[in-house]
DOFI-834180 format. One record per residue (C-alpha): residue in three letters; residue number from 1; x, y, z. Coordinates in Angstrom, 1 decimal. Example, Ala and Ser with C-alpha at 12.3 -4.5 7.8 and 13.67 -1.06 7.14 Angstrom:
// DOFI-834180
<res = ALA; n = 1; x = 12.3; y = -4.5; z = 7.8>
<res = SER; n = 2; x = 13.7; y = -1.1; z = 7.1>
This chain:
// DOFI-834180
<res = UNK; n = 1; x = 15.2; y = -7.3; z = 10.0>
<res = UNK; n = 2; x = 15.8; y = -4.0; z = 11.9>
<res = UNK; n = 3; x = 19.3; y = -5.0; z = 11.6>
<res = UNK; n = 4; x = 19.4; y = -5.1; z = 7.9>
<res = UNK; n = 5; x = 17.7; y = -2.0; z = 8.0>
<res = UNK; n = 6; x = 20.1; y = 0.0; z = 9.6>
<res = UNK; n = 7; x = 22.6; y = -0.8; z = 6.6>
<res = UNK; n = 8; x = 20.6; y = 1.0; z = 4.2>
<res = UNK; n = 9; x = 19.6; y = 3.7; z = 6.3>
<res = UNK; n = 10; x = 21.1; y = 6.5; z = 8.6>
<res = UNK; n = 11; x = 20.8; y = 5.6; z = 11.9>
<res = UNK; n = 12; x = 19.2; y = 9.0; z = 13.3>
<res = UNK; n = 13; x = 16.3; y = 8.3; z = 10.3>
<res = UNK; n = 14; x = 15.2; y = 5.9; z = 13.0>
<res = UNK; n = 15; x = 14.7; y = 7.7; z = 16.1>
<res = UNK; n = 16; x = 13.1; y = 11.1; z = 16.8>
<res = UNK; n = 17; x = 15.4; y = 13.9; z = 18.1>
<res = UNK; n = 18; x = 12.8; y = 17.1; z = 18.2>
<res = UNK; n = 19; x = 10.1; y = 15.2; z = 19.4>
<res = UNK; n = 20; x = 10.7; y = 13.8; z = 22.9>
<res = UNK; n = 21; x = 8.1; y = 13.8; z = 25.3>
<res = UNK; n = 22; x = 8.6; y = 13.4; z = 29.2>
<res = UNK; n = 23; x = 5.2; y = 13.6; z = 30.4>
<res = UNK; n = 24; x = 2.8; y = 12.8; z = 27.7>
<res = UNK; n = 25; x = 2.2; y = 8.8; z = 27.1>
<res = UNK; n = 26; x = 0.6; y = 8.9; z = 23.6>
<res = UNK; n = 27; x = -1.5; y = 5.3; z = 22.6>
<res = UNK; n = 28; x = 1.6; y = 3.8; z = 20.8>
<res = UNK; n = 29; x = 0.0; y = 1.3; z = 17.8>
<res = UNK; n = 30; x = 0.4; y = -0.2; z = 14.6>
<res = UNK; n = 31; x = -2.3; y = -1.4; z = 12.6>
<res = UNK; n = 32; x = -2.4; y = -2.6; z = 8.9>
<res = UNK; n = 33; x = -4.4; y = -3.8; z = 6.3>
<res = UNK; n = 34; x = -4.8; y = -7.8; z = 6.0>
<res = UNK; n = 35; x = -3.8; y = -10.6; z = 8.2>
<res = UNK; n = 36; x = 0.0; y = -9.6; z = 7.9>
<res = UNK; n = 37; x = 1.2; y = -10.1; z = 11.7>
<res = UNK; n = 38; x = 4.4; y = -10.5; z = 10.5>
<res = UNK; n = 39; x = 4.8; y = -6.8; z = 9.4>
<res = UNK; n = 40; x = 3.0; y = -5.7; z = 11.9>
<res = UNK; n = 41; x = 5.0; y = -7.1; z = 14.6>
<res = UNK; n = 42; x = 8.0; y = -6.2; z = 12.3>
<res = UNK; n = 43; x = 7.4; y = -2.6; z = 12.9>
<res = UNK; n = 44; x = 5.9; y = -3.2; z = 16.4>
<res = UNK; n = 45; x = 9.4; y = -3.9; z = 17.1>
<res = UNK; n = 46; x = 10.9; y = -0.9; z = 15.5>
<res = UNK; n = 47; x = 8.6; y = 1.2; z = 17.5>
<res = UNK; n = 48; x = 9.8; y = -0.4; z = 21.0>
<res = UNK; n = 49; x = 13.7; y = -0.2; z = 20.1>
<res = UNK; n = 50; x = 14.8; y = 3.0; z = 21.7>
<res = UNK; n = 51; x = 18.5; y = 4.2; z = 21.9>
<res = UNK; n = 52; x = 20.4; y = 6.7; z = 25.1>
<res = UNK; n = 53; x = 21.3; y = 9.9; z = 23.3>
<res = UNK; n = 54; x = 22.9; y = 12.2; z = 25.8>
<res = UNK; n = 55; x = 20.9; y = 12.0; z = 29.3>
<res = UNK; n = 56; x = 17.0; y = 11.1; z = 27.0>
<res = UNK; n = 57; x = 15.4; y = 7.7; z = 26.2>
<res = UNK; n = 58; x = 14.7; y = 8.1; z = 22.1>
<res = UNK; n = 59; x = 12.0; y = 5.8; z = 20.5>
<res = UNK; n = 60; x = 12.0; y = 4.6; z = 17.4>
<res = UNK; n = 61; x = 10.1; y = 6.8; z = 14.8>
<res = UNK; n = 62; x = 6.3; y = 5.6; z = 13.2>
<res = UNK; n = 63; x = 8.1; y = 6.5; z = 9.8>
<res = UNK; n = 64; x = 11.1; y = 4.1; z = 10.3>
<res = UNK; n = 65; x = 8.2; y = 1.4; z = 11.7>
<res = UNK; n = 66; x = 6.1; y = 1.5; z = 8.5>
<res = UNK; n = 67; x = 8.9; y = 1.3; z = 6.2>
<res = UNK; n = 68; x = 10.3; y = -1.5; z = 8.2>
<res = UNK; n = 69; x = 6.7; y = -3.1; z = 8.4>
<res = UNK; n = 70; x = 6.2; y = -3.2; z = 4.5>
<res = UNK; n = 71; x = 9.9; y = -4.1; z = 3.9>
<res = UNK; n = 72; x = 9.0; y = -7.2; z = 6.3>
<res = UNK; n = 73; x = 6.0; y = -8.0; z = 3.9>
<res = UNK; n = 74; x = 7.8; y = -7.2; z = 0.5>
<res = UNK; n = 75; x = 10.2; y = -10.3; z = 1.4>
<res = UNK; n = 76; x = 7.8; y = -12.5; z = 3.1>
<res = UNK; n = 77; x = 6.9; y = -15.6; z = 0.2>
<res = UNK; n = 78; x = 3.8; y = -16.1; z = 1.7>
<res = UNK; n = 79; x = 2.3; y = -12.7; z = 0.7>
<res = UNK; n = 80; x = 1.2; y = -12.8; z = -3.3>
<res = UNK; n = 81; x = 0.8; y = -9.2; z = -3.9>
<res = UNK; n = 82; x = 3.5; y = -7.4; z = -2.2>
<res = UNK; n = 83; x = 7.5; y = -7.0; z = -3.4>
<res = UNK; n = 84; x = 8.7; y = -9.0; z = -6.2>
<res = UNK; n = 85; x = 7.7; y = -12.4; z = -7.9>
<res = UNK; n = 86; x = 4.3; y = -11.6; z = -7.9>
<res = UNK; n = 87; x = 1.6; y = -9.8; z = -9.9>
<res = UNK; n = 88; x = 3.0; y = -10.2; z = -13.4>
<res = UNK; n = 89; x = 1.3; y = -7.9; z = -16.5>
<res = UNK; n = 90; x = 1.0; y = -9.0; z = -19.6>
<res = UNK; n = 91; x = 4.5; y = -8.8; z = -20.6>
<res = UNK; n = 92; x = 5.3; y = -11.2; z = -17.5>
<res = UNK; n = 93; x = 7.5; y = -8.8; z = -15.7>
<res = UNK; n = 94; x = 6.8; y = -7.4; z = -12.0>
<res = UNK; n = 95; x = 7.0; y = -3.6; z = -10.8>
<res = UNK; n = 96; x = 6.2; y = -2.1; z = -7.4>
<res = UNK; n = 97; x = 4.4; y = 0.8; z = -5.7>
<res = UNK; n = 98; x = 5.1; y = 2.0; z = -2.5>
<res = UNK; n = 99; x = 4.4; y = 5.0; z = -0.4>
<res = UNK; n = 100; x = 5.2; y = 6.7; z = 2.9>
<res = UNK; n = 101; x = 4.1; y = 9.6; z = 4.4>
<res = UNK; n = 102; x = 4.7; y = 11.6; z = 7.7>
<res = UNK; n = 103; x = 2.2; y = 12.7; z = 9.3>
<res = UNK; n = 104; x = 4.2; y = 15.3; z = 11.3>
<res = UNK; n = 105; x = 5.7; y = 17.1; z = 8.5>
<res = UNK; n = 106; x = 3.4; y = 16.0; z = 5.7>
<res = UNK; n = 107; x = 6.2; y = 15.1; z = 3.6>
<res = UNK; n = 108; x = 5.6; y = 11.8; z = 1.0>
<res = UNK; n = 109; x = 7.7; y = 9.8; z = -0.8>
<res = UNK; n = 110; x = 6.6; y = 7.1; z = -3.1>
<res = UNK; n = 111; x = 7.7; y = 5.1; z = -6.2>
<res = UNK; n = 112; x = 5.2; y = 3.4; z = -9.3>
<res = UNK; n = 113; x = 5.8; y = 0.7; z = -11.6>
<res = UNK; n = 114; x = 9.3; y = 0.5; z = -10.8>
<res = UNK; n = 115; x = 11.3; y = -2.4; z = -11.9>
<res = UNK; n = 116; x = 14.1; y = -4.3; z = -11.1>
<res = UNK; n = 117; x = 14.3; y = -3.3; z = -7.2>
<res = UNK; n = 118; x = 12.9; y = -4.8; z = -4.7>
<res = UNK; n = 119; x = 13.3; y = -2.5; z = -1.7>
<res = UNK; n = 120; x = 10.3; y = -0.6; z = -2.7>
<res = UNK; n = 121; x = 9.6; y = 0.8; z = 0.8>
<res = UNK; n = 122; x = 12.9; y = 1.9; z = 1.5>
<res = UNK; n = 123; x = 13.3; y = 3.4; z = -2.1>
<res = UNK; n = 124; x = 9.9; y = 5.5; z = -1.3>
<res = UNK; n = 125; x = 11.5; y = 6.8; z = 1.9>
<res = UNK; n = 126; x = 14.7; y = 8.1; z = 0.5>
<res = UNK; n = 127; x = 12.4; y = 9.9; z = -2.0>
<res = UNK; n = 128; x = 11.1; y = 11.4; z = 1.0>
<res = UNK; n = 129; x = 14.4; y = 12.1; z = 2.8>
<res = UNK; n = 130; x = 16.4; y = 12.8; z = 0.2>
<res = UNK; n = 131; x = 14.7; y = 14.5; z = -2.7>
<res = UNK; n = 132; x = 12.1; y = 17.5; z = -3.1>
<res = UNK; n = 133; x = 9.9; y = 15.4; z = -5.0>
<res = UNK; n = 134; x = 7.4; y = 13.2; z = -4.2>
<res = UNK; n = 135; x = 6.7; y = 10.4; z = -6.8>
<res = UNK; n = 136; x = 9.6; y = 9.0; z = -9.3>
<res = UNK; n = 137; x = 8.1; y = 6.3; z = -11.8>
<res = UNK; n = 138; x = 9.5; y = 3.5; z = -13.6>
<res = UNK; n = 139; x = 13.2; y = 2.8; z = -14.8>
<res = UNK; n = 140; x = 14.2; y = 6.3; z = -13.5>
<res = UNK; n = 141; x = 12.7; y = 5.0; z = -9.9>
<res = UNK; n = 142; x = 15.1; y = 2.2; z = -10.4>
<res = UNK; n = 143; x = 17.9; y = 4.4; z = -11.2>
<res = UNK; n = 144; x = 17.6; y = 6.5; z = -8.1>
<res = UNK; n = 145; x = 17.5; y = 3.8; z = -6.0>
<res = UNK; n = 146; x = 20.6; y = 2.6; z = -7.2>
<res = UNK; n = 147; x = 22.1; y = 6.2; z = -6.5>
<res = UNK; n = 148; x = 20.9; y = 5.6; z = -3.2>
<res = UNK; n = 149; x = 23.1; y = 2.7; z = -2.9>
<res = UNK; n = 150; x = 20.1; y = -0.4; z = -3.6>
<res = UNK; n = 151; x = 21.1; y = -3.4; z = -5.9>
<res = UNK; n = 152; x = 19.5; y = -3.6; z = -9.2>
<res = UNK; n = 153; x = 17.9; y = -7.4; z = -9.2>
<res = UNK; n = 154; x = 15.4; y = -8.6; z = -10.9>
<res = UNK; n = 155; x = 11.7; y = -8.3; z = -9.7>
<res = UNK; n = 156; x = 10.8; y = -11.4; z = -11.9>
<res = UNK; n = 157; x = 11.0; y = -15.0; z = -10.2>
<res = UNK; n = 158; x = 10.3; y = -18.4; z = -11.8>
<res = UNK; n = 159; x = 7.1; y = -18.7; z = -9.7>
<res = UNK; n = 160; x = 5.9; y = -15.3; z = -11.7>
<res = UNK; n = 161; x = 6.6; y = -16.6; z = -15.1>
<res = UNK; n = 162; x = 5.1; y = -19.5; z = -14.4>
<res = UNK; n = 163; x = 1.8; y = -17.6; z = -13.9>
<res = UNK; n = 164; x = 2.6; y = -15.5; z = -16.6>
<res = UNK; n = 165; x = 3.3; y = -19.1; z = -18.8>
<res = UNK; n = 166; x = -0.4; y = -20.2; z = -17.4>
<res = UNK; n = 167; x = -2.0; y = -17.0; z = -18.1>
<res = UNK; n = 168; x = -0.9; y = -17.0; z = -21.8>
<res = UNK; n = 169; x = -2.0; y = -20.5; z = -21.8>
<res = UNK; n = 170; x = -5.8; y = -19.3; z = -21.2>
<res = UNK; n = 171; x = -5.7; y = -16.8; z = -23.7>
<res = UNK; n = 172; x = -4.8; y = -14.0; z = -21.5>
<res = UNK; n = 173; x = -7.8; y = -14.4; z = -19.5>
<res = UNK; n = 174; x = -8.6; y = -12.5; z = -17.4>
<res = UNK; n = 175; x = -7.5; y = -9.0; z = -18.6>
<res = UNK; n = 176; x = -8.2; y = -5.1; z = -18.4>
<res = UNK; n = 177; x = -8.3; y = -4.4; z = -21.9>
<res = UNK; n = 178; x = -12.4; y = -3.1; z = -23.3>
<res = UNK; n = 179; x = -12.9; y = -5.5; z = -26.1>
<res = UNK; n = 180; x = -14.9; y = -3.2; z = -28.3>
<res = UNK; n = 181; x = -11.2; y = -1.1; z = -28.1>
<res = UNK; n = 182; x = -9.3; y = -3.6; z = -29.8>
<res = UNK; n = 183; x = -8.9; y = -6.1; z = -32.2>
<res = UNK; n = 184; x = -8.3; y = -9.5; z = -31.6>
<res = UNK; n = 185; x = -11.3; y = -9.6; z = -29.2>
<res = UNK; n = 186; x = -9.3; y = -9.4; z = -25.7>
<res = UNK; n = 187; x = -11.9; y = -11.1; z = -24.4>
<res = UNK; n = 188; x = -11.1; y = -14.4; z = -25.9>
<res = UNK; n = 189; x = -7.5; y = -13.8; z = -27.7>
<res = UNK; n = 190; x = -3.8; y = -12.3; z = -26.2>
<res = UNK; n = 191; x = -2.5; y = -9.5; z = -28.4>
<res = UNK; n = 192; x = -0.9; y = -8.3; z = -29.8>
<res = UNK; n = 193; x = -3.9; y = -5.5; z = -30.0>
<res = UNK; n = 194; x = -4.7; y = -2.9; z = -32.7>
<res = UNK; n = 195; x = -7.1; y = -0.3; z = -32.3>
<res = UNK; n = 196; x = -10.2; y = -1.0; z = -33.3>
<res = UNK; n = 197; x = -12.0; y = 1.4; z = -34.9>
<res = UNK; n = 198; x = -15.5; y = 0.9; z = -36.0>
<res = UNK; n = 199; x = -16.4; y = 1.0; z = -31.9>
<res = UNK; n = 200; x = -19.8; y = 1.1; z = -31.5>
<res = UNK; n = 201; x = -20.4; y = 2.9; z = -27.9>
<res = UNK; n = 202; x = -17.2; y = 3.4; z = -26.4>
<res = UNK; n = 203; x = -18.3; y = 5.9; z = -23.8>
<res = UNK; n = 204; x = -21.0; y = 3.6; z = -22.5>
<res = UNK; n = 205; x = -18.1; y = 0.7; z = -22.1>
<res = UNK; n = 206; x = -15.6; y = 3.3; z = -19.6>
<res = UNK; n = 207; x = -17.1; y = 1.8; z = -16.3>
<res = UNK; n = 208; x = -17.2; y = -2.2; z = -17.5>
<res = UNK; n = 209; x = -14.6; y = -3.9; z = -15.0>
<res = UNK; n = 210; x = -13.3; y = -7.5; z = -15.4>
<res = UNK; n = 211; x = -16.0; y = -9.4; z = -12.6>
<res = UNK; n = 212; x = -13.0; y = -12.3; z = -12.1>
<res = UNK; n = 213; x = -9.4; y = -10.5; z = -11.8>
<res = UNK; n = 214; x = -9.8; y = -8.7; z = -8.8>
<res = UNK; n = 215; x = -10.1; y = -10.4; z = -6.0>
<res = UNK; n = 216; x = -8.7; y = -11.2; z = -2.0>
<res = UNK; n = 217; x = -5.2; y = -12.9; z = -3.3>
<res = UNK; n = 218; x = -4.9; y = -10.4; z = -6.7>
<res = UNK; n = 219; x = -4.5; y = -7.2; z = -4.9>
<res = UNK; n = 220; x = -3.6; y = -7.5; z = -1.3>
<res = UNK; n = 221; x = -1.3; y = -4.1; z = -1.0>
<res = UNK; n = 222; x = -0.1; y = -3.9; z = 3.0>
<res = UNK; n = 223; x = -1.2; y = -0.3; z = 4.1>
<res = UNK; n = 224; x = 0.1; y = 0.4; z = 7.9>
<res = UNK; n = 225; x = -0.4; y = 3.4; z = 10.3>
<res = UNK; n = 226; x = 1.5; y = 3.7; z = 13.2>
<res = UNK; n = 227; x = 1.7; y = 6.5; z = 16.1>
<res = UNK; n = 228; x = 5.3; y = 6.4; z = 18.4>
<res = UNK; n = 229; x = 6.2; y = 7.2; z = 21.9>
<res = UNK; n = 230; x = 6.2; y = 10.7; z = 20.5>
<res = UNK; n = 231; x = 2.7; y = 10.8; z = 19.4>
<res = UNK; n = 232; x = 4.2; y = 11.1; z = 15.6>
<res = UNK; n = 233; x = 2.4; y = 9.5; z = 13.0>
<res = UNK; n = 234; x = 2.8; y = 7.5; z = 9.8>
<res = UNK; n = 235; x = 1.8; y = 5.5; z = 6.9>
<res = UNK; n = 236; x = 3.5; y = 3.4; z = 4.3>
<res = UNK; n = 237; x = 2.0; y = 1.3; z = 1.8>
<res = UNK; n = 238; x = 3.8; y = -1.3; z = -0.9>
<res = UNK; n = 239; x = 2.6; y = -3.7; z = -3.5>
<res = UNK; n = 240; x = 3.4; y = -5.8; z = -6.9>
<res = UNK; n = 241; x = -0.2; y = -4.1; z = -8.4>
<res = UNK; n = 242; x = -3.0; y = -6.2; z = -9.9>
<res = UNK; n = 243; x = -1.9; y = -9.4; z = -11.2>
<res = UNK; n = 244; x = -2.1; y = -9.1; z = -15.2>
<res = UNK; n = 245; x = -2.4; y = -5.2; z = -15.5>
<res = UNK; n = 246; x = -1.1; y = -3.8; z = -18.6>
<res = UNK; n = 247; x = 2.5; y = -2.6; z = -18.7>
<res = UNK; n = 248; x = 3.1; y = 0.8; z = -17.0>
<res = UNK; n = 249; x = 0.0; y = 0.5; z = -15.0>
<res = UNK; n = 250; x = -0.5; y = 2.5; z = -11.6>
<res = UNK; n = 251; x = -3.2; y = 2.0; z = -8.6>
<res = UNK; n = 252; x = -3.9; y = 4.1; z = -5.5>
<res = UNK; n = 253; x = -0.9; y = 3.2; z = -3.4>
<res = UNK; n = 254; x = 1.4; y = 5.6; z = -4.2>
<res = UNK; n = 255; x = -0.8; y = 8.3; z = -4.9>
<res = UNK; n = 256; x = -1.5; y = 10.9; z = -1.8>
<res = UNK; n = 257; x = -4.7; y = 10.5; z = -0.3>
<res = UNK; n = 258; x = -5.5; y = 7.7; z = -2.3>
<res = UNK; n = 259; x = -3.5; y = 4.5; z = -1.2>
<res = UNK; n = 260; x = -2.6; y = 6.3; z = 2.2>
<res = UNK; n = 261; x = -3.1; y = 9.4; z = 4.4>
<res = UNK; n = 262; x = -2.1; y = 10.7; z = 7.9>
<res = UNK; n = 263; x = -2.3; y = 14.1; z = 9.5>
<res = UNK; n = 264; x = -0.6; y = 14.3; z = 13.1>
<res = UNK; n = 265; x = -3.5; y = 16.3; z = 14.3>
<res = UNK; n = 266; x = -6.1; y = 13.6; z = 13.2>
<res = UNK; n = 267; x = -5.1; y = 10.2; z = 11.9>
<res = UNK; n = 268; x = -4.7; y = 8.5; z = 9.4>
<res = UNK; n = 269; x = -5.8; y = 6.1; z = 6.7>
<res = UNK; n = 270; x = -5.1; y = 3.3; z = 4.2>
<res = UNK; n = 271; x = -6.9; y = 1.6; z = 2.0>
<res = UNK; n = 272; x = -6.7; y = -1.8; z = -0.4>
<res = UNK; n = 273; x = -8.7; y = -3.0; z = -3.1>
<res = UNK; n = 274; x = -9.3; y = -2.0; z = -6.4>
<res = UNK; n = 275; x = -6.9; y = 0.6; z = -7.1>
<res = UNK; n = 276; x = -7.7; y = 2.4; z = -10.6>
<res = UNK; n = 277; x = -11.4; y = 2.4; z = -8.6>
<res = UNK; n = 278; x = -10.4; y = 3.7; z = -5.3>
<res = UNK; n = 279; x = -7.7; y = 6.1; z = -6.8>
<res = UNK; n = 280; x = -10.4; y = 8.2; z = -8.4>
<res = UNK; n = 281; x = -12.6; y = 8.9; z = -5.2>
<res = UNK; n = 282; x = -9.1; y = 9.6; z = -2.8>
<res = UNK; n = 283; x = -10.9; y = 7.4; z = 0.2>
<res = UNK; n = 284; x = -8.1; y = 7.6; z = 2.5>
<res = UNK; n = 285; x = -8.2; y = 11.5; z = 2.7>
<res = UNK; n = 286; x = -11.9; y = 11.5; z = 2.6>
<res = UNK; n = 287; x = -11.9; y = 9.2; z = 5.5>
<res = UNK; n = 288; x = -9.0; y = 11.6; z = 7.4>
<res = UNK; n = 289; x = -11.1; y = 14.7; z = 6.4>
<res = UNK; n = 290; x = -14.2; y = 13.0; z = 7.8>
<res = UNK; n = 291; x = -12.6; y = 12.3; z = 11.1>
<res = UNK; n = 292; x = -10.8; y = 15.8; z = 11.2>
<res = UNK; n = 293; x = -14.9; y = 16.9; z = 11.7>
<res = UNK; n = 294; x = -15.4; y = 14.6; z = 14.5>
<res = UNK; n = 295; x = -16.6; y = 11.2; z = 12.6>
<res = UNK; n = 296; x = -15.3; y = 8.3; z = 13.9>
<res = UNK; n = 297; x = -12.5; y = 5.5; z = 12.6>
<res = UNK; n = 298; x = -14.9; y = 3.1; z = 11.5>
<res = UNK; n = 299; x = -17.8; y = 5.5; z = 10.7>
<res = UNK; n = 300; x = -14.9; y = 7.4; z = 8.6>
<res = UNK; n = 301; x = -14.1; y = 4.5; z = 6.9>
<res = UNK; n = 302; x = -17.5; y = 3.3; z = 6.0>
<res = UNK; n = 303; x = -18.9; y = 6.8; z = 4.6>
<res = UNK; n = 304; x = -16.0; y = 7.2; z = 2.5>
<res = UNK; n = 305; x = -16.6; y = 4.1; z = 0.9>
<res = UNK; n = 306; x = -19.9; y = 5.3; z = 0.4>
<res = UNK; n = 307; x = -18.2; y = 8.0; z = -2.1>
<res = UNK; n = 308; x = -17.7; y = 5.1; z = -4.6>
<res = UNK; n = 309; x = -19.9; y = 5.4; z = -7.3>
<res = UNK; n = 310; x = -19.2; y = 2.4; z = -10.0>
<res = UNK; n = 311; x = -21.1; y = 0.1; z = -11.8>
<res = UNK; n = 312; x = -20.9; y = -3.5; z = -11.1>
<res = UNK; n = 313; x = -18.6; y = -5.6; z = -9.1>
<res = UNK; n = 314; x = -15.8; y = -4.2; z = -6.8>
<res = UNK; n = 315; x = -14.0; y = -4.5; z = -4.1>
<res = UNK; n = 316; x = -12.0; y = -2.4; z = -1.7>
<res = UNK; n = 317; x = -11.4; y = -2.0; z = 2.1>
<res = UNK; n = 318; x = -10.4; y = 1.0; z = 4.4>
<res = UNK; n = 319; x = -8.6; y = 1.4; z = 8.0>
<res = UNK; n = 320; x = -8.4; y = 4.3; z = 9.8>
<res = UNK; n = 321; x = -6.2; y = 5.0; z = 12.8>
<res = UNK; n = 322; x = -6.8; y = 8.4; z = 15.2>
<res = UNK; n = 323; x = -4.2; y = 10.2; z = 17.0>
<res = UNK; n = 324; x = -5.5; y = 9.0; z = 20.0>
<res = UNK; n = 325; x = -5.5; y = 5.1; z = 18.9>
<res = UNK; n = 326; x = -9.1; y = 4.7; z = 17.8>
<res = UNK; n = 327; x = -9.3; y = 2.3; z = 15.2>
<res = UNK; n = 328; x = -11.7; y = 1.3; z = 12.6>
<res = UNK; n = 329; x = -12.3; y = -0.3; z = 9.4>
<res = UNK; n = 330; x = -14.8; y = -0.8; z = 6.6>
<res = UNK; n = 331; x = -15.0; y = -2.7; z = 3.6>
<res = UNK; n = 332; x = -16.8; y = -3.9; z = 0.0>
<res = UNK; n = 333; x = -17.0; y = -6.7; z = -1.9>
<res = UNK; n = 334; x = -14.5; y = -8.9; z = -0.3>
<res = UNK; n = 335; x = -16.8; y = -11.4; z = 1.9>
<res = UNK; n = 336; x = -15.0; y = -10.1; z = 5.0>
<res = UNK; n = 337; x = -11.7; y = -8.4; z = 5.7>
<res = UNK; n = 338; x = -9.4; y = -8.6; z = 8.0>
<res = UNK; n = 339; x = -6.9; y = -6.6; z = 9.3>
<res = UNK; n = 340; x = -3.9; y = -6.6; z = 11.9>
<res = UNK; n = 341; x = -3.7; y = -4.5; z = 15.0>
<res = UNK; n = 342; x = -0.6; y = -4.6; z = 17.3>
<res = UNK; n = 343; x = -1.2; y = -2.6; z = 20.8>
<res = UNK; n = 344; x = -0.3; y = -2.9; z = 24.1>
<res = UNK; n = 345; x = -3.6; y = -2.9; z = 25.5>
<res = UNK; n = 346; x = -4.0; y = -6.2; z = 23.1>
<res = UNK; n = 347; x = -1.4; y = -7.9; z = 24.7>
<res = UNK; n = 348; x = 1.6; y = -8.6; z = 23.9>
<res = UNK; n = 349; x = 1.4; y = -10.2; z = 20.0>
<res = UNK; n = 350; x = -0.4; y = -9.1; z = 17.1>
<res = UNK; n = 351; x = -4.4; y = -9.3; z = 16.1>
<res = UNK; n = 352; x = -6.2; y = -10.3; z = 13.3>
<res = UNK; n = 353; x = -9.6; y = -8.5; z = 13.5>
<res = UNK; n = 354; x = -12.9; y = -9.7; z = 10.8>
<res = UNK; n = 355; x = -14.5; y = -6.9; z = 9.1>
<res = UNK; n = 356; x = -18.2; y = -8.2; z = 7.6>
<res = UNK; n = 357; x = -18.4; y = -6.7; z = 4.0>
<res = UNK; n = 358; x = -21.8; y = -5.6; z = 2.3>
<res = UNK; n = 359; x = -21.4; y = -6.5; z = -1.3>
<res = UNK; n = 360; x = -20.7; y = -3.5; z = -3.4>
């Protein structure tokens, strides 16, 4: 994998020049959202490759270990919510969000519904590297990456129209659409929609959410932080979105504070869940900010959480890392959660930790 990486990348974007450190030993970690050992080991690895430059020893970077952690999950076919062939919307096609951020410089790159490239990690960091901006969405995402020298391929598989086939089969249940908005009845009928216009209450319908579409295999976005040998931290997040969302649609991952979060001087967190929920409350910087005054991981993670205020059925999960390798994690609506922590001190493989969720 780190290999492969190397191709796309420059190889100094994978150690740390500035920030070598002699005599400090900082708590070096990854953890991540959901039982994805793979990944985490993935950038595990990146963070224990170190190269001679002159006389110094220099690590791999926590940036270059999250990107290479979510590329890891992005391919892997076991995964069905993260890099391409999953998650169609209703037009059957599959786009990706992915962010990274370091938390050393505070610079973020991400990308949102972009199709037709399936590096969505990497694209995200060359945003970051190689641009002043921060998010490029849709077919111009595509287009950048393919200045930045990544093949334009398809994020549609024959596994994904096949549940795209099935979906239309059930009449386009389940689906995201409020069916006093629209005519045919979205509830029971695929479109094509009109507006409807003799609505009867349409403000009292804004916070009615599907109870069946969300759930632990429909939205299972990897969020990882990790802290190097330099004591540098990072996050990086990528998914394929919530299976059947309408065309063009964005969650929390790629948005700042909302799918991800990491200050060098505190920590940082991630969530995953229910995106166009957890997007609106920005729980990963909440649960930062929290911990910035002293609150801890799991404490963090849990009163940000709190923050939600929605009615009904959701679901959504936090993980918190601090600079000094606390760890925490909280959760809703999933049953329990569980996430993945790789760490010396934990041996010398990955762990799956269980989270209890309350119901939310």
């Amino acid at each position: 994998m780190l290999g492969r990486l190397v191709t796309v990348w420059n190889l100094l974007s994978l150690f740390n020049v500035d920030a070598i450190t002699t005599n400090d030993k900082p708590p070096v970690i990854v953890v991540a959202t959901w039982p994805f050992t793979n990944a985490t080991d993935t950038a595990w690895s990146v963070l224990q490759g170190s190269t001679i430059l002159g006389s110094e020893k220099v690590w791999g970077t926590a940036i270059a270990a999250v990107v290479a952690g979510c590329t890891s999950a992005e391919e892997d076919p076991d995964i069905h919510s993260v890099g391409y062939g999953n998650s169609p919307d209703e037009e059957g096609h599959t786009t990706l969000d992915a962010m990274v951020m370091d938390g050393k410089t505070m610079q973020v790159g991400a990308v949102a519904a972009m199709p037709d490239i399936r590096e969505a990690a990497q694209v995200a960091f060359e945003v970051m590297r190689a641009t002043k901006q921060t998010l490029l969405v849709g077919t111009k995402a595509a287009d950048f990456a393919v200045s930045r020298g990544f093949t334009r391929r398809s994020s549609d598989t024959p596994e994904s129209q096949a549940m795209w086939k099935e979906w239309l089969s059930d009449h386009c249940q389940p689906n995201y659409r409020i069916p006093t908005s629209w005519t045919p009845d979205p509830s029971k009928n695929c479109g094509p929609y009109r507006p409807r216009h003799e609505m009867s209450s349409p403000f009292l319908q804004a916070g009615l959410r599907p109870t069946d579409g969300v759930d632990y295999e429909k939205h299972d976005t990897i969020g990882m932080i990790a802290i190097d040998h330099h004591g540098s931290m990072a996050v990086g997040l990528s998914t394929s979105g919530l299976i059947h969302k309408l065309p063009g649609r964005v969650g929390d991952t790629p948005i700042p504070g909302a799918g991800g979060y990491v200050d060098n001087e505190v920590g940082g967190a991630v969530g995953t869940g229910d995106g166009d929920i957890m997007m609106r409350f920005l729980l990963s910087y909440q649960a930062v900010q929290l911990m910035r005054q002293g609150v801890g991981p799991t404490e963090a993670c849990e009163k940000s959480l709190q923050m939600v205020r929605q009615d009904g059925q959701w679901s959504g999960a936090l993980v918190a890392l601090t600079r000094d390798g606390k760890f925490g994690s909280a959760c809703r609506g999933f049953g329990t959660f569980h996430m993945s922590v790789r760490t010396n001190a934990l041996g010398n493989e990955s762990k799956v930790i269980s989270v209890p969720c309350p119901s939310s």
